[in-house]
Jmol script that loads the backbone (N, CA, C; Angstrom):
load data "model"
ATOM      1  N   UNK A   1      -3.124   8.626  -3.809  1.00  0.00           N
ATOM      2  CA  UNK A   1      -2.219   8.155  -4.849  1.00  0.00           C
ATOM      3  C   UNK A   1      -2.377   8.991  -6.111  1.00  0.00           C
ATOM      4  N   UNK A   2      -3.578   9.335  -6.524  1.00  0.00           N
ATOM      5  CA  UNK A   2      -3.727  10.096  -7.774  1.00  0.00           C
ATOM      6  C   UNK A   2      -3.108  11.587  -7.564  1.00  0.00           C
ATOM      7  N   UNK A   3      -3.240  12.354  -6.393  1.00  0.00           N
ATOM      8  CA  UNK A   3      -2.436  13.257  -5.929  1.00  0.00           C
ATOM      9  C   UNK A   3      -1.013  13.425  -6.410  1.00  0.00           C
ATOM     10  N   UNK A   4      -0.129  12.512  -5.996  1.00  0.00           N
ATOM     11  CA  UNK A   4       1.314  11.997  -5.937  1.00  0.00           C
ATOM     12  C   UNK A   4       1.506  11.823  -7.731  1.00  0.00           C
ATOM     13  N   UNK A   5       0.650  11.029  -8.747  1.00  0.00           N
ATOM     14  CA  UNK A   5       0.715  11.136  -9.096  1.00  0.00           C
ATOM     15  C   UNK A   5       0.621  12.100 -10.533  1.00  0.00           C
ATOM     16  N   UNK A   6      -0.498  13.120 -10.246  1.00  0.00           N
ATOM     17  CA  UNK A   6      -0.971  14.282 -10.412  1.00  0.00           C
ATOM     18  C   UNK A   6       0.100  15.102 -10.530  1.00  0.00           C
ATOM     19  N   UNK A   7       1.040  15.337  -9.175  1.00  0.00           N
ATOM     20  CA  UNK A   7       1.552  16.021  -9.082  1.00  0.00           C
ATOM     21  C   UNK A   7       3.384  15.692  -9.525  1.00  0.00           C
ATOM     22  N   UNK A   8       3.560  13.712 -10.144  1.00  0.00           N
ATOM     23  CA  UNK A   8       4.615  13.841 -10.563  1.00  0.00           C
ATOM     24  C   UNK A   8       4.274  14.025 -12.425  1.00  0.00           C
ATOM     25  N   UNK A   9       2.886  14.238 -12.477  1.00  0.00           N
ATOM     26  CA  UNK A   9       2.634  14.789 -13.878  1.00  0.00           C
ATOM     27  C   UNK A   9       3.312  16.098 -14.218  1.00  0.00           C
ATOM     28  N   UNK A  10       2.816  17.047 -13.136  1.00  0.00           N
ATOM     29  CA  UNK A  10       3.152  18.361 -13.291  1.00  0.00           C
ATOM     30  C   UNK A  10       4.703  18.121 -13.666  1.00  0.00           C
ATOM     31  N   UNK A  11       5.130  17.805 -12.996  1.00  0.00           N
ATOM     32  CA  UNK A  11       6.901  17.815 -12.552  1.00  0.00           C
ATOM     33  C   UNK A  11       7.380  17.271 -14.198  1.00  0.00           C
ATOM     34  N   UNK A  12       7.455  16.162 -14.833  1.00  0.00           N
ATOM     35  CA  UNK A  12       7.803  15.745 -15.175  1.00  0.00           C
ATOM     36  C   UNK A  12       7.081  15.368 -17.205  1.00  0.00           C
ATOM     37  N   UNK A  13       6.128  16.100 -17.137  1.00  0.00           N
ATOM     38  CA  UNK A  13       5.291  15.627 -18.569  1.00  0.00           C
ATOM     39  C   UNK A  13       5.759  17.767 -18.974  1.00  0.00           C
ATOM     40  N   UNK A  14       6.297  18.270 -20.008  1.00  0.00           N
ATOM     41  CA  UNK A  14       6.718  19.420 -20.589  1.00  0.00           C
ATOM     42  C   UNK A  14       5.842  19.288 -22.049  1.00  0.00           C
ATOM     43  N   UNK A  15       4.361  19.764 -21.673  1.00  0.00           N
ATOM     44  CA  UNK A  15       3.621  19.864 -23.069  1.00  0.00           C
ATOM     45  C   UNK A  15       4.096  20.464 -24.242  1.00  0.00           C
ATOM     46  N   UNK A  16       3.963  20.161 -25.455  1.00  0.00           N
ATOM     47  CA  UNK A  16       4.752  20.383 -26.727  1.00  0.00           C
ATOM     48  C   UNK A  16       4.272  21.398 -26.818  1.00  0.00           C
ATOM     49  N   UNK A  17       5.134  22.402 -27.545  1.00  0.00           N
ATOM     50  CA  UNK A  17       3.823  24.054 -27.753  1.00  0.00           C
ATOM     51  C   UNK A  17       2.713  24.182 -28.951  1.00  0.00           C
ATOM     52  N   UNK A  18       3.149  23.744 -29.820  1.00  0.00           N
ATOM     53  CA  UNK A  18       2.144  24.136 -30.969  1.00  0.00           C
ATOM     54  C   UNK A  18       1.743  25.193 -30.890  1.00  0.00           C
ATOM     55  N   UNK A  19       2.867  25.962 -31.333  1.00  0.00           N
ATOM     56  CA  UNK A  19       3.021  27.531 -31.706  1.00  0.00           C
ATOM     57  C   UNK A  19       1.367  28.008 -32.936  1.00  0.00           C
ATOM     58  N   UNK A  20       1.706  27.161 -33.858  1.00  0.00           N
ATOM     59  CA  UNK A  20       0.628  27.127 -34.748  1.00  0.00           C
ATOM     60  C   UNK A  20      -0.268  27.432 -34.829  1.00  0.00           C
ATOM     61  N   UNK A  21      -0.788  26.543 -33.892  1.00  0.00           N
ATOM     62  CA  UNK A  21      -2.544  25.594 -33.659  1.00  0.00           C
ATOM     63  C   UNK A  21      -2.773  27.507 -32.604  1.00  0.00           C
ATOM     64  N   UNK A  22      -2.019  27.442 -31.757  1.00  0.00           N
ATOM     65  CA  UNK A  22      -2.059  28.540 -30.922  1.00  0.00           C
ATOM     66  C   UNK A  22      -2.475  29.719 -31.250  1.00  0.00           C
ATOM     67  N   UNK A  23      -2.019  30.165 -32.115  1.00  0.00           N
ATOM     68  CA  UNK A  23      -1.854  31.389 -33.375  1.00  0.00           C
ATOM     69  C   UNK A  23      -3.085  31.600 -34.088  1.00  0.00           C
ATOM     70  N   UNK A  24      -3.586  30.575 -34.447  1.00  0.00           N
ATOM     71  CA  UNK A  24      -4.678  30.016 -35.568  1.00  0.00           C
ATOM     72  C   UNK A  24      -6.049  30.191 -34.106  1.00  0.00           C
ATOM     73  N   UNK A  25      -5.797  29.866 -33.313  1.00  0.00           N
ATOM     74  CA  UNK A  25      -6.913  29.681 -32.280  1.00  0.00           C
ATOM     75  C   UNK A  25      -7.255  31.392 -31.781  1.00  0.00           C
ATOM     76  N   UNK A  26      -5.977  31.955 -31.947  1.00  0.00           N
ATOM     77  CA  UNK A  26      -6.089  33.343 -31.443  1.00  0.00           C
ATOM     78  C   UNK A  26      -6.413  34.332 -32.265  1.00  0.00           C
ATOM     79  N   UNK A  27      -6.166  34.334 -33.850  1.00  0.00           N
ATOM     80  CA  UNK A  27      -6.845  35.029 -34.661  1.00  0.00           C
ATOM     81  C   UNK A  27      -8.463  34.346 -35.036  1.00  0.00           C
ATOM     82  N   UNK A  28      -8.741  33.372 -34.842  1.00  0.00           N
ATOM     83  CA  UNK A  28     -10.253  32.878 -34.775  1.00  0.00           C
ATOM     84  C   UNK A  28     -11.532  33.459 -33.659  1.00  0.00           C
ATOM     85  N   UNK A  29     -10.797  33.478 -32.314  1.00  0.00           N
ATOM     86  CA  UNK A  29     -10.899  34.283 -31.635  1.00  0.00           C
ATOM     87  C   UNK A  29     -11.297  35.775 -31.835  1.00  0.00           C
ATOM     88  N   UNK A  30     -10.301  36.424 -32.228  1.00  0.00           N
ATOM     89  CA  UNK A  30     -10.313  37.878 -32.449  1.00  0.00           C
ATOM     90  C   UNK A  30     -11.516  38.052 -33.432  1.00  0.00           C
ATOM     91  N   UNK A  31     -11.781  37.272 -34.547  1.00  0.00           N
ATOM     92  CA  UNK A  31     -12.520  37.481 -35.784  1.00  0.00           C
ATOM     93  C   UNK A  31     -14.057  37.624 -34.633  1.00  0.00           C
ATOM     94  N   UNK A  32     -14.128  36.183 -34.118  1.00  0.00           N
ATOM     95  CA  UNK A  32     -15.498  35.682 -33.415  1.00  0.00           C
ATOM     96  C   UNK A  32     -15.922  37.637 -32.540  1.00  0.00           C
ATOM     97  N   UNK A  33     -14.974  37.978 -32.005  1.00  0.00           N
ATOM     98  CA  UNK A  33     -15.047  39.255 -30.687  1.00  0.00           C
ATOM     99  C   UNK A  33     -15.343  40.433 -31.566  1.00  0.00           C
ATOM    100  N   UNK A  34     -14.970  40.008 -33.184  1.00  0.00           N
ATOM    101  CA  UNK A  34     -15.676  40.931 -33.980  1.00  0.00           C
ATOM    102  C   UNK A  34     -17.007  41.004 -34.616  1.00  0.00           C
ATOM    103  N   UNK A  35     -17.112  40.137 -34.648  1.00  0.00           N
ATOM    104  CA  UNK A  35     -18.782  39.518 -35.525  1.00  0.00           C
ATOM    105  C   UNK A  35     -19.798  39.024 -34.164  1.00  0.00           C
ATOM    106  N   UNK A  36     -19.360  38.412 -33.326  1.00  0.00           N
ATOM    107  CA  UNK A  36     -20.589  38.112 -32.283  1.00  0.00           C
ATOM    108  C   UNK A  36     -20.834  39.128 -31.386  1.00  0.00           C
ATOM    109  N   UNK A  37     -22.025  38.890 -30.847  1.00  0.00           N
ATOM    110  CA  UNK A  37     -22.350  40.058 -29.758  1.00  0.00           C
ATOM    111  C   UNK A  37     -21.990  39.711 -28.370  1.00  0.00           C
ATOM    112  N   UNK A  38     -22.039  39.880 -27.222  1.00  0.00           N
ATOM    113  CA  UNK A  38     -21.462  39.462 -25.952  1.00  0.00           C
ATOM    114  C   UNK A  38     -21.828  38.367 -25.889  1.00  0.00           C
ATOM    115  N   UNK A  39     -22.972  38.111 -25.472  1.00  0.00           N
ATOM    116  CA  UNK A  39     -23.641  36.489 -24.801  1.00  0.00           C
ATOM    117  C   UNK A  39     -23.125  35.307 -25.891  1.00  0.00           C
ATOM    118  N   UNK A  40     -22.949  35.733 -27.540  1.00  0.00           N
ATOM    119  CA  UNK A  40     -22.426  34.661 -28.170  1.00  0.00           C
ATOM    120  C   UNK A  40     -20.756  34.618 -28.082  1.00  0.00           C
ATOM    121  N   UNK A  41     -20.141  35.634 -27.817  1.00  0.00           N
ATOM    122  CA  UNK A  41     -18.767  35.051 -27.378  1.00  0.00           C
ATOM    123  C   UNK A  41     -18.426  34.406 -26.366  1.00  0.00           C
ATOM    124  N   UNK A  42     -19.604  34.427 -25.089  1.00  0.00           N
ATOM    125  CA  UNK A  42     -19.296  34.344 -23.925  1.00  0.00           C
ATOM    126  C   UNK A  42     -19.318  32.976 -23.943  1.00  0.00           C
ATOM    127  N   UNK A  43     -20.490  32.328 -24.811  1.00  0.00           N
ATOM    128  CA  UNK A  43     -20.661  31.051 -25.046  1.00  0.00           C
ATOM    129  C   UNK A  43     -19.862  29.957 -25.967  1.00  0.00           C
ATOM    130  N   UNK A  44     -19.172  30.636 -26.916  1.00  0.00           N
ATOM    131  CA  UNK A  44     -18.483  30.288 -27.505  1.00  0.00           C
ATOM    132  C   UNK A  44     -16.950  29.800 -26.925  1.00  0.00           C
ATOM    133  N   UNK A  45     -16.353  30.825 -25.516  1.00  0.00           N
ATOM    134  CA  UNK A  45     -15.368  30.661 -24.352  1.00  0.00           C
ATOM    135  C   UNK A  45     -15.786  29.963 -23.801  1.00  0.00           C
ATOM    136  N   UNK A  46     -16.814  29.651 -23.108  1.00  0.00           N
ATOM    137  CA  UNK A  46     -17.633  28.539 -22.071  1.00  0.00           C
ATOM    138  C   UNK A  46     -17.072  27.316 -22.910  1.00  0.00           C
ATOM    139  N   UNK A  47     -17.061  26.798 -24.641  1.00  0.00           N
ATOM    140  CA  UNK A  47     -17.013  25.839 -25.090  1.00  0.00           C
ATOM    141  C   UNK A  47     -15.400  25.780 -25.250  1.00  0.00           C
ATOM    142  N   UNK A  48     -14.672  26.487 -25.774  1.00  0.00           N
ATOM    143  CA  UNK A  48     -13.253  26.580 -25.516  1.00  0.00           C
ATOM    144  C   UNK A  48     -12.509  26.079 -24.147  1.00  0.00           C
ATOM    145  N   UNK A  49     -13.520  27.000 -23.270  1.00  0.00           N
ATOM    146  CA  UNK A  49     -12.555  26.184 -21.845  1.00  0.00           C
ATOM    147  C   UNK A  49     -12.860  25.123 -21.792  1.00  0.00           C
ATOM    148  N   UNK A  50     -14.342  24.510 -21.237  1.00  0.00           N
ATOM    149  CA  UNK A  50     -14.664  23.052 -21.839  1.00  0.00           C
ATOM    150  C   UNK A  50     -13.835  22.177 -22.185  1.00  0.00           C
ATOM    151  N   UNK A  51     -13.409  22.478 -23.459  1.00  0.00           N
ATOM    152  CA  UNK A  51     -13.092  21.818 -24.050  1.00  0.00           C
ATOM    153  C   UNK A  51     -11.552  21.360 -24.036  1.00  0.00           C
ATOM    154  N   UNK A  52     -10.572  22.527 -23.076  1.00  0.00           N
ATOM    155  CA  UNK A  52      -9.317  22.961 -22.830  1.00  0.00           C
ATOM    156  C   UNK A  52      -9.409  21.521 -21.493  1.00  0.00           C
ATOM    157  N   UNK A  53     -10.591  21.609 -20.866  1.00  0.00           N
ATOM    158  CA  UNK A  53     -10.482  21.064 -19.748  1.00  0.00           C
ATOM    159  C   UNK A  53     -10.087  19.441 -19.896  1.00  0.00           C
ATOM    160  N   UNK A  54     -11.267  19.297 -20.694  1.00  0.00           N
ATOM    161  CA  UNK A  54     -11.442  17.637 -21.335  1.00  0.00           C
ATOM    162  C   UNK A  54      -9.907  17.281 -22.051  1.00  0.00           C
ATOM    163  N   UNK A  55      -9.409  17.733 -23.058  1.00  0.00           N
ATOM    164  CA  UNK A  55      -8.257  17.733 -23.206  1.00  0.00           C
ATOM    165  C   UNK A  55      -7.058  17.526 -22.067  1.00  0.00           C
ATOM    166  N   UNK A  56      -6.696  18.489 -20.595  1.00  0.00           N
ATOM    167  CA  UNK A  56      -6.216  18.641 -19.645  1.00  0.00           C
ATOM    168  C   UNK A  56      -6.461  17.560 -18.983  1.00  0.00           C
ATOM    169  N   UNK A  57      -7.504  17.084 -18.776  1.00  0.00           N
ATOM    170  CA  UNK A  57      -7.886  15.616 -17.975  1.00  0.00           C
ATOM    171  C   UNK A  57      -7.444  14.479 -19.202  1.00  0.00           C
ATOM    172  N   UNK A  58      -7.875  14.397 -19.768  1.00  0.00           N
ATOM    173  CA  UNK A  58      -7.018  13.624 -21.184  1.00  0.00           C
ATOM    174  C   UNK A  58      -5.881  13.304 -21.016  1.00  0.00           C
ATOM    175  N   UNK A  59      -4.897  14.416 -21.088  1.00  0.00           N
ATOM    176  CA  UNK A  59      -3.296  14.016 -20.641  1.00  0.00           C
ATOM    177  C   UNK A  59      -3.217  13.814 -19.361  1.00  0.00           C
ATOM    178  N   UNK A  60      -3.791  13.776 -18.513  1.00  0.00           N
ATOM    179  CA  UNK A  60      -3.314  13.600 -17.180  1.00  0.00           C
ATOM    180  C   UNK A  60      -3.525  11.983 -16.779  1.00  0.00           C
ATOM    181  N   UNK A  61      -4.844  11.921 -17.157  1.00  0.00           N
ATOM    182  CA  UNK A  61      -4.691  10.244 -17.332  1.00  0.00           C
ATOM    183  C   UNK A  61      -4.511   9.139 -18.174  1.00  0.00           C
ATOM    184  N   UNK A  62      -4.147  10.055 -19.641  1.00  0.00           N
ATOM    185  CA  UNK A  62      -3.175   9.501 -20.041  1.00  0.00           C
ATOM    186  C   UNK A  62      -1.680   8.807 -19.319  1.00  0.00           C
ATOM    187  N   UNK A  63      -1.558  10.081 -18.642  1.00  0.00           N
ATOM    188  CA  UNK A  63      -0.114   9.932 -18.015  1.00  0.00           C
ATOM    189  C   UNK A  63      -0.219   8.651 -16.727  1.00  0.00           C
ATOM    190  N   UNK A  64      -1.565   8.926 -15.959  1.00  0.00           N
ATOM    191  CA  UNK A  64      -1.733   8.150 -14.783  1.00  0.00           C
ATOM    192  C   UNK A  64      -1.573   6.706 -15.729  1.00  0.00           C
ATOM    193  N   UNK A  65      -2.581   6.471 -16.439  1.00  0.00           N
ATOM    194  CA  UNK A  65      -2.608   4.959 -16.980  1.00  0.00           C
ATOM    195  C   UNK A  65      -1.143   4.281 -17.377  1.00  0.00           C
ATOM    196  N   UNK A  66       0.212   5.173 -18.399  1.00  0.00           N
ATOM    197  CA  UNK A  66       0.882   4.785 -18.642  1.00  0.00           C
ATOM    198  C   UNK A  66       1.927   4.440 -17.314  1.00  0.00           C
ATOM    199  N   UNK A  67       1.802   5.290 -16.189  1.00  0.00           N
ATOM    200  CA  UNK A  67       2.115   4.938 -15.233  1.00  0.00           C
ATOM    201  C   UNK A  67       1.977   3.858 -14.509  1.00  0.00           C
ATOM    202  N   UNK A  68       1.227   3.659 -14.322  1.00  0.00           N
ATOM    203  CA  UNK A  68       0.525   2.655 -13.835  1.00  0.00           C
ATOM    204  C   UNK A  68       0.583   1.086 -14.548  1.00  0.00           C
ATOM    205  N   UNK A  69       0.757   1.503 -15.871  1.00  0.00           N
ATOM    206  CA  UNK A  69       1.023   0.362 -16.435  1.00  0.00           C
ATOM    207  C   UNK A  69       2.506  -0.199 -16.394  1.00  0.00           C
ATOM    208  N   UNK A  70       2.995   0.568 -16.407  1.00  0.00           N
ATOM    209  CA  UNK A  70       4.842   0.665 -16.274  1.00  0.00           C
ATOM    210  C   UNK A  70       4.934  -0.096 -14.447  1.00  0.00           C
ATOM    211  N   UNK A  71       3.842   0.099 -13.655  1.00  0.00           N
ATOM    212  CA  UNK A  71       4.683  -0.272 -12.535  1.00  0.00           C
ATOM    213  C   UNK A  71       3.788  -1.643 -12.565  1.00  0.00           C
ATOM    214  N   UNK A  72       3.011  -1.906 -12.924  1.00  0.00           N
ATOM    215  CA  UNK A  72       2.423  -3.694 -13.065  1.00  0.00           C
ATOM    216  C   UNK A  72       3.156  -4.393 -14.132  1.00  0.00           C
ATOM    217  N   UNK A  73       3.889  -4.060 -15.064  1.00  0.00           N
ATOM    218  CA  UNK A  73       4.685  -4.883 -16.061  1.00  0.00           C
ATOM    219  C   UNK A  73       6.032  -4.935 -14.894  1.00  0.00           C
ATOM    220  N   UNK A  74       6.415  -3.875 -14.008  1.00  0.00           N
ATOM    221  CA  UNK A  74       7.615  -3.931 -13.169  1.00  0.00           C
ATOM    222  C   UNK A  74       7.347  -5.207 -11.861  1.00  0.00           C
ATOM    223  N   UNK A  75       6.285  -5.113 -11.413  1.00  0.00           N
ATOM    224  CA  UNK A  75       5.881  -6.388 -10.720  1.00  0.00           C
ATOM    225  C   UNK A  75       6.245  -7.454 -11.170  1.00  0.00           C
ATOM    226  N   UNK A  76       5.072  -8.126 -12.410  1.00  0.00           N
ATOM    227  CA  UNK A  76       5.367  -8.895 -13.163  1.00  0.00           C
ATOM    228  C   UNK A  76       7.061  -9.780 -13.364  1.00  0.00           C
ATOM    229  N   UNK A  77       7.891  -8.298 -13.879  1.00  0.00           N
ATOM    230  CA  UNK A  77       9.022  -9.127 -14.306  1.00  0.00           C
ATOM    231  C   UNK A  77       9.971  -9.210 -12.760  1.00  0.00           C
ATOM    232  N   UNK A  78       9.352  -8.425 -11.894  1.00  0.00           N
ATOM    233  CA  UNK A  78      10.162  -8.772 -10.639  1.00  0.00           C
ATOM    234  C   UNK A  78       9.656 -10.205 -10.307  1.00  0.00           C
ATOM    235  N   UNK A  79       8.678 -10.636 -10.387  1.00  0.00           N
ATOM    236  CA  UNK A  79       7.782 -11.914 -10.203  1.00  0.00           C
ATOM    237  C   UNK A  79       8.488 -12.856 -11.108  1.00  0.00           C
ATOM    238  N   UNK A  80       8.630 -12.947 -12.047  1.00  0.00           N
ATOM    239  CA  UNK A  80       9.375 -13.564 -12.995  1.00  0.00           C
ATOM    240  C   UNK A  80      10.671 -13.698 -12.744  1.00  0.00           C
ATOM    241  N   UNK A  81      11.259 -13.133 -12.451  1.00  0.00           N
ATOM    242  CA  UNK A  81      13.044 -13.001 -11.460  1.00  0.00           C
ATOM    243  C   UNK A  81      12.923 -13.700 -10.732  1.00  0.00           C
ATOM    244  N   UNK A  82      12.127 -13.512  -9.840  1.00  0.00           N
ATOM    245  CA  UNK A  82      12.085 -14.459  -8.553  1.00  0.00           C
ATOM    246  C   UNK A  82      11.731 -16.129  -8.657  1.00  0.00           C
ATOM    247  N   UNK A  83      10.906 -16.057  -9.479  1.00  0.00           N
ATOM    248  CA  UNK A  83      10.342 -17.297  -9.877  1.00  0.00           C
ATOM    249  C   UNK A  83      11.494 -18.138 -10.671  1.00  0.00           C
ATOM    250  N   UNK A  84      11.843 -17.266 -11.561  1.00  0.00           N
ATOM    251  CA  UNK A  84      13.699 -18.254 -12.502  1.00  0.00           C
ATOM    252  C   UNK A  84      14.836 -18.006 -11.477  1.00  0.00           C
ATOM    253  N   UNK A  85      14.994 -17.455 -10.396  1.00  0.00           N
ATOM    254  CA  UNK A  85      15.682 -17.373  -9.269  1.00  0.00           C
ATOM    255  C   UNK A  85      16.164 -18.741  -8.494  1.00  0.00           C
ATOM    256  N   UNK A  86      14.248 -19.182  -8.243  1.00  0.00           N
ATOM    257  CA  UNK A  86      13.994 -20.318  -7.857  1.00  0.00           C
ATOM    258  C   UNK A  86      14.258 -21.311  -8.367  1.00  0.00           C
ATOM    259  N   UNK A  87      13.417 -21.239  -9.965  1.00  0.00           N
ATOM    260  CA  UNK A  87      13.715 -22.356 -10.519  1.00  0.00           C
ATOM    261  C   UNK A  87      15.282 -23.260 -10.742  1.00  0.00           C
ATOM    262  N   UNK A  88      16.180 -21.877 -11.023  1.00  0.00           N
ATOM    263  CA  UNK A  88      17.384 -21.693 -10.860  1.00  0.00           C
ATOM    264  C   UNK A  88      17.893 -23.096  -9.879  1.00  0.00           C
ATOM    265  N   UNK A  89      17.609 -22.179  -8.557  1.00  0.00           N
ATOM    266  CA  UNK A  89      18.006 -22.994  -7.115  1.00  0.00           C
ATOM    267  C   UNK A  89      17.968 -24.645  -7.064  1.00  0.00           C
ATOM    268  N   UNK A  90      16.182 -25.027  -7.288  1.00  0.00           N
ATOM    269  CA  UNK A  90      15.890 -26.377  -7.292  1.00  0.00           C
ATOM    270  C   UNK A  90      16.706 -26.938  -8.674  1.00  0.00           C
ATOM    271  N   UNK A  91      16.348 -26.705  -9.368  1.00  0.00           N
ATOM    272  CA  UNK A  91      17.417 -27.675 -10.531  1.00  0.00           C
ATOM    273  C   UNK A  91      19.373 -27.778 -10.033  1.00  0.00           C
ATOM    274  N   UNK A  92      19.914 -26.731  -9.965  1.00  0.00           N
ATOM    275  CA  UNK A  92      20.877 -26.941  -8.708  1.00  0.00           C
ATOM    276  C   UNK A  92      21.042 -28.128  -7.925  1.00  0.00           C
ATOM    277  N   UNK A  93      19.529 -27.596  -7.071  1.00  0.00           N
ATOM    278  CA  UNK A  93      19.882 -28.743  -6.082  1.00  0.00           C
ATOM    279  C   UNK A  93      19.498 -30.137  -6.066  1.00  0.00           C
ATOM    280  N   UNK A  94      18.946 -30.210  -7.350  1.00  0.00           N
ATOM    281  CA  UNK A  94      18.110 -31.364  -7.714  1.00  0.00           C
ATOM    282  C   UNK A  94      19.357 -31.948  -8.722  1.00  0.00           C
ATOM    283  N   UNK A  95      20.199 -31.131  -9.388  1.00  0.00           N
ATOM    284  CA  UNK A  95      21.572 -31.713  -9.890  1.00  0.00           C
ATOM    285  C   UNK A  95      22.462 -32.173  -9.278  1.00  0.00           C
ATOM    286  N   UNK A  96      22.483 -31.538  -8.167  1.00  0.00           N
ATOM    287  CA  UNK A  96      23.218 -31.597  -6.866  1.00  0.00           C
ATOM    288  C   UNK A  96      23.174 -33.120  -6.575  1.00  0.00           C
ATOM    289  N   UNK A  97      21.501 -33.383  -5.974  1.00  0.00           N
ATOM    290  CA  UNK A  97      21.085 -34.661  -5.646  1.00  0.00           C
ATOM    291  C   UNK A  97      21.551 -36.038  -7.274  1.00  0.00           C
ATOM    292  N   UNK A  98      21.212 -35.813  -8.177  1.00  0.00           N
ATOM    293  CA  UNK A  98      21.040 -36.974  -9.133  1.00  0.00           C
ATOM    294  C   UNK A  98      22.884 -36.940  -9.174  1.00  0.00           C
ATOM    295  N   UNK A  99      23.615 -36.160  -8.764  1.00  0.00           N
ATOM    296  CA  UNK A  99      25.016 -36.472  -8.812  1.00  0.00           C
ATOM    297  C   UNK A  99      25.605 -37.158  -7.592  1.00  0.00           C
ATOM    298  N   UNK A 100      24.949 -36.730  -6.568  1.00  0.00           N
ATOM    299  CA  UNK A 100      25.118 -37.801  -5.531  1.00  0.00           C
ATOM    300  C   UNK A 100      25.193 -39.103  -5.736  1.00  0.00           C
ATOM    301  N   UNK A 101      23.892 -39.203  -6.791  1.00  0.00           N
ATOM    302  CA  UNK A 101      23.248 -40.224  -6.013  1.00  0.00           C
ATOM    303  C   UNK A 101      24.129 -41.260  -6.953  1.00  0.00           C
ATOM    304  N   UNK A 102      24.734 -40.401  -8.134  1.00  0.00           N
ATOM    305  CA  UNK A 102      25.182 -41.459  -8.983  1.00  0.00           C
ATOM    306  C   UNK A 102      26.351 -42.061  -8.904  1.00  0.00           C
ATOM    307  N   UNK A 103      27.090 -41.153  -7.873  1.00  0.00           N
ATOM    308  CA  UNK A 103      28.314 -41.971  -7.423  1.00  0.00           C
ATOM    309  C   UNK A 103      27.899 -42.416  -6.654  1.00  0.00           C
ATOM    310  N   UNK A 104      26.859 -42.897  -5.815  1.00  0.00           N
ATOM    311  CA  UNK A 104      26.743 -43.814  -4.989  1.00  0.00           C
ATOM    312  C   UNK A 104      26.253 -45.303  -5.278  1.00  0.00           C
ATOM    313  N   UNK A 105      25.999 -45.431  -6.537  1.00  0.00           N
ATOM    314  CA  UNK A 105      25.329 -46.331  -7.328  1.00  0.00           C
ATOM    315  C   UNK A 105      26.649 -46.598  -8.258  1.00  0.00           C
ATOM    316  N   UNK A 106      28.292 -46.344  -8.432  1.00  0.00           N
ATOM    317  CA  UNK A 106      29.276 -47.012  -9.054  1.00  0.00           C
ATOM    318  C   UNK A 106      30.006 -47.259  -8.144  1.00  0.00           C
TER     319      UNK A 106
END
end "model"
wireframe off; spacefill off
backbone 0.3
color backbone group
């Protein structure tokens, strides 16, 4: 199920760009590839992806939860339909009956 839904994430969630934030991340970058030596940039990317990741799982179950919540409130009010459906029916037929019964009693 998380699959299916995983994959109607892909399909259907179009991440906002934030041209900006993007821009700002990439000249920070460049500065760091100037001032650190290898092993501290390398570590510094290790925390970037990281951190890209946690974010990435973030929206995804973001998305699963709101999903998920959308189809138990859809239960619910299908449950609720059915139930004033019913209720519907018996008062009907329970009007039905007290009208019987009352011409049978004049």
């Amino acid at each position: 199920m998380k699959t299916l839904l995983k994959d109607m994430y892909d399909c259907f969630y179009t991440p906002p760009e934030f041209s900006e934030q993007k821009q700002e991340v990439e000249e920070c970058h460049q500065t760091l590839i100037q001032v650190l030596e290898k092993p501290e940039r390398r570590l510094v990317l290790q925390i970037i992806d990281a951190k890209d990741r946690i974010v990435e799982d973030t929206s995804i179950d973001s998305f699963i939860s709101g999903f998920e919540l959308a189809w138990r409130l859809s239960m619910e009010l299908n449950q609720y339909e059915k139930e004033r459906s019913v209720s519907r029916c018996t008062a009907r037929r329970l009007g039905a009956l007290s009208m019987s019964g009352k011409e049978e009693t004049k």
